[in-house]
C-alpha positions in Angstrom: 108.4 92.3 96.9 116.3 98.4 101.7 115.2 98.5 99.5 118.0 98.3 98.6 119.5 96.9 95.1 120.3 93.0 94.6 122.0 91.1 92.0 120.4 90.7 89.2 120.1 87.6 86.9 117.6 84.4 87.0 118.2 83.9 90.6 117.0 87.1 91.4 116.8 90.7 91.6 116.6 94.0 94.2 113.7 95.7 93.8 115.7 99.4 94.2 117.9 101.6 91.8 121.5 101.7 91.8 122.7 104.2 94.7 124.3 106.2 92.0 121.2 106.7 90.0 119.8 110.0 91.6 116.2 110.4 91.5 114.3 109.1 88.2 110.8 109.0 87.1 109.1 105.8 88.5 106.7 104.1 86.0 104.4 103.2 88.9 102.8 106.7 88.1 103.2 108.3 91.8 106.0 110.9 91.0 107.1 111.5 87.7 106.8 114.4 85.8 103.2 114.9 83.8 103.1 114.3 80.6 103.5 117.2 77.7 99.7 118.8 77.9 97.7 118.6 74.6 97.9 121.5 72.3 94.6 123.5 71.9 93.1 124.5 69.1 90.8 123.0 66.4 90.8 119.9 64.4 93.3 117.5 66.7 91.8 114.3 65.3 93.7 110.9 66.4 97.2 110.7 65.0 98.4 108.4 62.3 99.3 104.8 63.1 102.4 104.3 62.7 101.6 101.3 60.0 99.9 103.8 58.2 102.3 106.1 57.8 101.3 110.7 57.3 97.9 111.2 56.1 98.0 111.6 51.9 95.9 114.6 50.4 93.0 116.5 51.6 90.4 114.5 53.5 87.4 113.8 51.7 84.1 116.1 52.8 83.9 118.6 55.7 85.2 117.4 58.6 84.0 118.0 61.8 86.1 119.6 64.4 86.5 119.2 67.9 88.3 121.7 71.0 90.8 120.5 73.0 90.9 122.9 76.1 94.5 123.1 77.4 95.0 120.4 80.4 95.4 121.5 83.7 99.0 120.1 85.0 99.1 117.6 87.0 99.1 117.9 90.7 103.1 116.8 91.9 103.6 116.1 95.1 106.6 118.5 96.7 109.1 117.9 97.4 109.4 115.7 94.7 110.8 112.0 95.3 114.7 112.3 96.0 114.3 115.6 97.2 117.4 116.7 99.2 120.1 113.7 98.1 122.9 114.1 96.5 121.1 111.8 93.4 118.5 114.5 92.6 120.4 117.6 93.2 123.3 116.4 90.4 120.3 115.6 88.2 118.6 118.9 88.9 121.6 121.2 88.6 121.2 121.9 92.4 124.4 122.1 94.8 124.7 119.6 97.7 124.0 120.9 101.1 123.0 119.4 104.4 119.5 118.8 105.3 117.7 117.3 108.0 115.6 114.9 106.0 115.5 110.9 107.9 118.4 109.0 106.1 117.8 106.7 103.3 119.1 103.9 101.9 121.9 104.6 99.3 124.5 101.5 99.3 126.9 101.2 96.7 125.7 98.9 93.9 127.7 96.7 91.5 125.8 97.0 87.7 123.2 94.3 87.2 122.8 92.1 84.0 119.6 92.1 82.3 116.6 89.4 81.9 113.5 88.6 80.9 112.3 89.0 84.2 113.5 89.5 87.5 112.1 86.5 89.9 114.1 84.7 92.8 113.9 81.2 91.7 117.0 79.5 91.4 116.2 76.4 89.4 119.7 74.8 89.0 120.7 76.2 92.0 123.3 74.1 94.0 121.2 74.2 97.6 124.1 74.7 99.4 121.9 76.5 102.3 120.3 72.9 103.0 123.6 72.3 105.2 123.5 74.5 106.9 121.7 78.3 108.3 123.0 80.0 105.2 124.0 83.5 104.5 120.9 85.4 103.0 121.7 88.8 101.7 120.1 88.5 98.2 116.5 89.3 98.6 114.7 91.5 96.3 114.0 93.9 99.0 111.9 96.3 99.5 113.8 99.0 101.9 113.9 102.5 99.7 117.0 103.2 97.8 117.5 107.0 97.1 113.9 107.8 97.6 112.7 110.5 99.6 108.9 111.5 100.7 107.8 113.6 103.3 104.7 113.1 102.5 103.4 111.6 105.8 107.0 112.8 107.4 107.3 113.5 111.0 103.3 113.4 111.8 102.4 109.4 110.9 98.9 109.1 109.2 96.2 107.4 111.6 94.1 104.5 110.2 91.1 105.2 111.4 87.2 104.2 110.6 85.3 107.6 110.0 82.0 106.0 108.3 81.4 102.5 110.2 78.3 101.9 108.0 81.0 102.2 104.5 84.0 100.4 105.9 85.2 97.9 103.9 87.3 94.9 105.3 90.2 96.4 104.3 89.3 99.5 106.4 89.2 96.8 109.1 91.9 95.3 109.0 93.8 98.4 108.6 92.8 100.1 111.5 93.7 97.0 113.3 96.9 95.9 112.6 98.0 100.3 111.4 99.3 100.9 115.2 101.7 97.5 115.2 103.4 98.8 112.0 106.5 101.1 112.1 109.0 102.7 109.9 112.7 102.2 110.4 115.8 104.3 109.4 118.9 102.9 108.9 122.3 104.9 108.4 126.1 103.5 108.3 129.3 104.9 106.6 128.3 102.5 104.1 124.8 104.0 103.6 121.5 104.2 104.7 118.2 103.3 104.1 114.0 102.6 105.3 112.6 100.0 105.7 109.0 99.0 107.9 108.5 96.9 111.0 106.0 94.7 113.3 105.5 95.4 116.9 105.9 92.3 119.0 105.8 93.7 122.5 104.3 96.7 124.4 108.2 97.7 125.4 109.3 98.3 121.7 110.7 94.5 120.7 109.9 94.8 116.6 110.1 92.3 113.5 111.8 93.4 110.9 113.9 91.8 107.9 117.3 91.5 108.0 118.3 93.2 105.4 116.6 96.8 106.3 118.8 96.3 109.7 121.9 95.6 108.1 122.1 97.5 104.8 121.6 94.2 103.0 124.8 92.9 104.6 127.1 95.7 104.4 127.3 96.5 108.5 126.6 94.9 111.6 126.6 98.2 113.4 124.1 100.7 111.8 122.1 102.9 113.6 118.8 103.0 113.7 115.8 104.4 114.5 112.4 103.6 114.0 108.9 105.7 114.4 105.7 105.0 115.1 101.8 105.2 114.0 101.6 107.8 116.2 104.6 110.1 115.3 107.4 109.2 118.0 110.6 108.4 117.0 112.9 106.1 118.7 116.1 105.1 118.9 116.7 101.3 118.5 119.6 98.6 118.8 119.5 95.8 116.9 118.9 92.5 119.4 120.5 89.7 116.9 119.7 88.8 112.7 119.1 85.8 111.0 120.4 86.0 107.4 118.7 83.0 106.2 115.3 83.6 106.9 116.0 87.3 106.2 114.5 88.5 109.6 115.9 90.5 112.5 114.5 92.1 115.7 115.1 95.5 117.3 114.6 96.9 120.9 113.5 100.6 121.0 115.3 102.6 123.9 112.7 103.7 127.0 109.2 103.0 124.9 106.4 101.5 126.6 102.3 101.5 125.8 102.9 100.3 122.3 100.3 98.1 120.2 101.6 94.8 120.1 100.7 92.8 117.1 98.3 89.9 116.6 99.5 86.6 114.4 97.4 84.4 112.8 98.5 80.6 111.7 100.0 80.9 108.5 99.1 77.3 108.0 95.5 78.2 107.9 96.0 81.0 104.8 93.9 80.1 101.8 94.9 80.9 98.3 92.2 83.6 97.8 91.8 84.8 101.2 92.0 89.1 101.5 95.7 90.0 102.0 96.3 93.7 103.5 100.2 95.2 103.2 100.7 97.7 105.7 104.5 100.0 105.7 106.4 102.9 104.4 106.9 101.9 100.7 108.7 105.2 99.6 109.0 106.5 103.1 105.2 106.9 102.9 104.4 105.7 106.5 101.2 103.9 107.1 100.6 103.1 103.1 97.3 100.2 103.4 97.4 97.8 100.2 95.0 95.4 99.1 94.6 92.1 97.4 94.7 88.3 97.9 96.7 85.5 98.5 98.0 84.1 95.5 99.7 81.2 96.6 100.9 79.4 99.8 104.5 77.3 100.2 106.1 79.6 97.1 109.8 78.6 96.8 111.2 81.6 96.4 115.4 81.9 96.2 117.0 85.4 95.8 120.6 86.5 95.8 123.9 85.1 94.2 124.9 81.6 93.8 127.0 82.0 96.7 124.8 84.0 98.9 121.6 82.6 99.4 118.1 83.9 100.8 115.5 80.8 100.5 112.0 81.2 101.1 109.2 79.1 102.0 106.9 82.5 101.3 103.2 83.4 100.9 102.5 85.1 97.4 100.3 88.0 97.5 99.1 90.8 94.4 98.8 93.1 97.3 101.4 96.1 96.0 104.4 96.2 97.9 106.9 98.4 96.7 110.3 99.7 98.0 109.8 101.1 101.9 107.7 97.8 102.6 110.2 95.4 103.8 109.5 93.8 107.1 106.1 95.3 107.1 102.8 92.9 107.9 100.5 91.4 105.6 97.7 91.0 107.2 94.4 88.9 107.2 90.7 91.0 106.9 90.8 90.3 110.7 94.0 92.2 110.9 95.8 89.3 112.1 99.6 89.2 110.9 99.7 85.9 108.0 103.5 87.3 106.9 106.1 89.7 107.2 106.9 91.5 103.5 110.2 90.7 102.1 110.3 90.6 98.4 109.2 91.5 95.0 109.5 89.9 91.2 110.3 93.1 88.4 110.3 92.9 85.0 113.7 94.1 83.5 112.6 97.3 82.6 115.6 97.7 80.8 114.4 94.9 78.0 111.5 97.7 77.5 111.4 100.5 75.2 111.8 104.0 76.7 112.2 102.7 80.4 115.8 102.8 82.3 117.5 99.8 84.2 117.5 99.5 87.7 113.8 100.6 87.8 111.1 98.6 89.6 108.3 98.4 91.2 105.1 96.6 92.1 103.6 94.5 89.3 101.5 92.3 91.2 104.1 89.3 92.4 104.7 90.0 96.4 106.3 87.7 99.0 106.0 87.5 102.9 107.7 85.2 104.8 105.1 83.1 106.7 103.8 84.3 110.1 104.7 81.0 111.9 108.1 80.9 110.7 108.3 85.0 111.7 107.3 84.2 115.5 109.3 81.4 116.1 112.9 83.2 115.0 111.9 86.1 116.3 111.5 84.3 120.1 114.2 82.6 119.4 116.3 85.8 118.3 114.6 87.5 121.4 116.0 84.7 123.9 119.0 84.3 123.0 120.4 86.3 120.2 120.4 84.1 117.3 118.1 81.5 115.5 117.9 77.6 115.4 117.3 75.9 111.4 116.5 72.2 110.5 119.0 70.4 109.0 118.7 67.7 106.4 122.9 67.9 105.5 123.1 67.8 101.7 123.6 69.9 99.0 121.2 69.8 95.6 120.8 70.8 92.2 117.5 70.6 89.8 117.3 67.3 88.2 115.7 67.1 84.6 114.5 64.7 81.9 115.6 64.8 79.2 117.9 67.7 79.2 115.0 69.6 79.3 114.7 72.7 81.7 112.0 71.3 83.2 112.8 70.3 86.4 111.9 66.5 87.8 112.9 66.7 91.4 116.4 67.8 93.3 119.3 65.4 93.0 121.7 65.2 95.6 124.9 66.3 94.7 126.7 65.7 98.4 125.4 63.8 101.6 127.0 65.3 104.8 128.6 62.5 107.3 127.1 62.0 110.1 123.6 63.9 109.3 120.2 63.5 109.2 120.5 62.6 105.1 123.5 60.3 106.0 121.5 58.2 108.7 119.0 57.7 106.5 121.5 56.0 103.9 120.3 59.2 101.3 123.8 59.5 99.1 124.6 61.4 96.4 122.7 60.9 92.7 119.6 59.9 95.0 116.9 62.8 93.4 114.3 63.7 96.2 110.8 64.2 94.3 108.4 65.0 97.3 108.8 66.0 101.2 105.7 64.5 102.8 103.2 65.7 100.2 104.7 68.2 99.0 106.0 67.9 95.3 109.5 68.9 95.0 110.8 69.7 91.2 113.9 72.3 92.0 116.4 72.1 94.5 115.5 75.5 95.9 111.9 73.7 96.5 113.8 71.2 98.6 115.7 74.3 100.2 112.2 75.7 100.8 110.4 72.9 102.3 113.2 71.7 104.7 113.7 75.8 106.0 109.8 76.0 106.5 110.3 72.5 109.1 111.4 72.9 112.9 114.5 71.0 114.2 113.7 67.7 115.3 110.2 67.3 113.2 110.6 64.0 111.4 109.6 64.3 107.7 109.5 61.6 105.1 111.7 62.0 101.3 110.2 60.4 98.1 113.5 58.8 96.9 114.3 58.3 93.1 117.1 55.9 93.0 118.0 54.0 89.8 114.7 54.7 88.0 112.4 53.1 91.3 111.3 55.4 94.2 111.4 54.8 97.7 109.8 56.6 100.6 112.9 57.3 103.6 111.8 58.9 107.3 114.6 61.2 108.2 114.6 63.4 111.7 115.9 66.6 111.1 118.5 67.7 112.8 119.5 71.3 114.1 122.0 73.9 111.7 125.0 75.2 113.6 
C-alpha cells in the first residue's frame, strides 16, 4: 500500500489525506455516515432510469404494492474516525481542546495533481538512485494521516484460535505471527503519525519503514513509542534508517520476553501462495487481512523525480490500508515473506461525488521482500546504517518507436571508476535484461540492481548499435 500523504502524479502517490483535510467519509465503507434510510409507506417501486426520464401518465392495471419498513440506522463506531483532532472538530463545529488520544500523523501537505491512477512506476524516470543509496521519502505509505480509532485503543486485541476444528489458515497464521506485530506512534513539531512494526528480538529491536519513523522525511528526531499485542506501551529510539529501501529499526526502552518474529525466504514466494497483512491500518491494532500473492520482483518507484523510493516489492490483494506500514505479510505458516510499505489508489478525485486526497485499499499492495528486510535491518542493527549495490549509472526508459512502451533502460551517464565503467558499459548502451530478468523501464533496472547484495556478480544484456551483447559486471558497494 504515515500514512502519510505523497506527491502525487504518474510516479506515484500517498495513500493519506492532506493534513488539513479534517476527518471525511472514507469510501472503504468502515466509518462514514449511513446512508439516508428509505421512506416507508406504500407503493416505492424502483425509480426512473435516468435515460428514461419521470414516469408519463397513470400506469396501466392495478399495481401491486409493496412495504418498505423504515431501516434501522446503521451501527457507527464512536468515537467516530478523527475524533479529537483539530480536522474533525472544525468540520463538526466543535472547539479544540486537549485530549489524551495517541498522536497521529498530521504533516503538512503540498496539493497533489490528479491522474488516472495513482501507481509508483516511474517509466521515464531518470534512475538516478542506481548511483548511489538514494533518498527515499516518496512511498505511498500507509502510516494514518488524521485518523483516529480507539477501537482496539489501550487494550490490543489477541489473535487467538477459539474453535481448532474451524480454523482456517488464515486463523493460523494470524495467531502466529499476531504477537511479533506492533503499533508505533510518532510525534514531532512537524507532526505525528501511526504506523505498525515487526519484532526482531526478544529485547524490543523492531522493523519498521522509514517513513512511519521519520514523518516521511520531515525529522530525524521524533519521538516515538510503540505498543504491543499485549497492551504495553513503550517508549522507543530510533537505532539508524535507510531511506532507500524505506526501512528503519527501533529499540524499545527496558522490554524483554517479547515474540520475536519468524522470516521465511522471500525467494521461495509463489505467485498464488496465501498472503496474511497483519497492523494498525486506522490505528486498529492487530487488524488480520487476507489474500494472495499477486506477483514477485514488482518494480515499484514512488516519490518525486528527485526523491526516489525504488522497490523490488512483493504484490499482494491482501488490504492494506493507512496504519499498515511496516507491518508483516505473512505466509499461511506465519512466517514473515515482506514488510508492508505501499499502496496504488485510484484518483478519487477523477470520480463523481468522491473528494481528492481520499484512498484506500483497492486490491494493489506492496511489501518489501523479507530477505532484503533482514539483511538491512542487521545491518542497521550493527552499525547504524545500511550497505546498497552499486552498478554507477544513471537511466531512463528506452522506447521504439516513440512509443510509450518501454524496450529496456538506456544509459544516460556511466560513473568513472564503477562497476558499469569497468565493464566498458557507456552511455546510449540500453540494458534489456539482468540475468533473466527482463528489464523494460529504468526503475526495473533500479529495482533489480537494489534487490542484489554488494559484491554479487550479475550479468547485463547489452543493446548497443542495434546487436546485443551479454557483460559480467561485480557490483560494487553505495557510499
Amino acid at each position: 500500500m504515515t500514512e502519510h500523504n505523497r506527491p502525487a502524479d504518474e510516479t506515484g502517490q500517498g495513500t493519506d489525506r492532506p493534513a488539513d483535510a479534517g476527518w471525511t467519509a472514507q469510501p472503504t465503507g468502515q466509518f462514514p455516515p449511513a446512508a439516508a434510510p428509505v421512506p416507508s409507506g406504500p407503493q416505492y417501486g424502483p425509480p426512473p432510469s435516468p435515460q428514461q426520464g419521470p414516469q408519463q401518465g397513470p400506469q396501466q392495471g392495478p399495481q401491486p404494492t409493496q412495504q418498505f419498513p423504515q431501516q434501522p440506522p446503521q451501527h457507527q463506531p464512536w468515537p467516530p474516525a478523527g475524533y479529537g483532532t483539530a480536522g474533525y472538530q472544525q468540520l463538526h463545529g466543535q472547539q479544540t481542546s486537549g485530549g489524551g488520544l495517541p498522536p497521529l500523523f498530521q504533516p503538512a501537505q503540498s496539493p497533489r495533481r490528479p491522474a488516472r491512477w495513482r501507481l509508483g512506476l516511474a517509466a521515464g524516470l531518470v534512475g538516478a538512485a542506481l548511483i548511489g543509496g538514494g533518498a527515499g521519502a516518496g512511498v505511498m505509505a500507509l502510516t494514518d494521516d488524521d485518523t483516529v480509532t480507539t477501537a482496539g485503543g489501550g487494550s490490543a486485541q489477541q489473535v487467538t484460535i477459539t474453535d481448532p476444528e474451524r480454523a482456517t489458515s488464515t486463523t493460523a497464521a494470524a495467531a502466529v505471527a499476531a504477537p511479533s506485530v506492533v503499533t508505533l506512534y510518532v510525534s514531532s513539531g512537524s507532526g505525528s503519525g501511526s504506523g505498525s512494526g515487526v519484532v526482531l528480538s526478544a529485547d524490543g529491536y523492531v522493523l519498521t519503514n522509514n517513513h512511519v519513523v521519520t514523518l516521511d522525511s520531515a525529522t530525524d528526531g521524533a519521538t516515538v513509542q510503540v505498543r504491543t499485542s499485549d497492551g504495553t506501551l513503550y517508549a522507543a529510539t530510533v537505532v539508524g534508517t535507510d531511506p532507500s529501501s524505506d526501512l528503519a529499526v527501533v529499540k524499545l526502552q527496558d522490554a524483554s520476553g517479547l515474540t520475536p518474529a519468524s522470516f521465511a525466504d522471500s525467494d521461495d514466494v509463489q505467485v498464488g501462495d496465501l498472503a496474511v497483512a497483519i497492523g494498525a491500518p486506522l490505528g486498529l491494532s492487530n487488524t488480520v487481512t487476507d489474500g494472495i500473492i499477486s506477483a514477485t520482483n514488482r518494480a515499484v518507484a514512488t516519490g518525486s523525480d528527485q526523491e526516489q523510493t525504488v522497490i523490488d516489492a512483493l504484490q499482494t490483494d491482501a488490504a492494506i490500508n493507512p496504519g499498515n506500514s511496516g507491518g508483516p505479510l505473512v505466509n499461511a505458516a506465519g512466517e514473515v515473506v515482506g514488510i508492508n510499505t505501499a499502496i496504488a489508489s485510484v484518483a478519487t478525485s477523477d470520480l463523481p461525488g468522491q473528494q481528492s486526497g481520499q484512498s484506500g485499499n483497492i486490491g494493489v499492495g506492496f511489501a518489501i521482500p523479507a530477505n532484503t528486510a533482514q539483511r538491512i535491518a542487521q545491518e542497521i542493527i550493527e552499525t547504524g546504517s545500511a550497505t546498497h549495490a552499486l552498478l554507477g549509472v544513471t537511466a531512463t526508459t528506452a522506447s521504439d518507436g516513440g512509443t510509450a512502451v518501454g524496450s529496456g533502460a538506456q544509459l544516460v551517464t556511466v560513473q568513472d571508476g564503477t562497476p558499469a565503467a569497468d565493464a566498458g558499459l557507456r552511455a546510449g548502451d540500453v540494458i534489456t535484461a539482468v540475468g533473466d530478468r527482463v528489464v523494460t523501464t529504468s526503475t526495473e533496472l533500479t529495482a533489480a540492481v537494489r534487490s542484489a547484495q554488494p559484491g554479487d556478480t550479475v550479468t547485463l544484456t547489452v543493446r548497443r548499435d542495434g546487436e546485443s551483447s551479454e557483460v559480467d559486471v561485480t557490483l560494487d558497494t553505495s557510499d
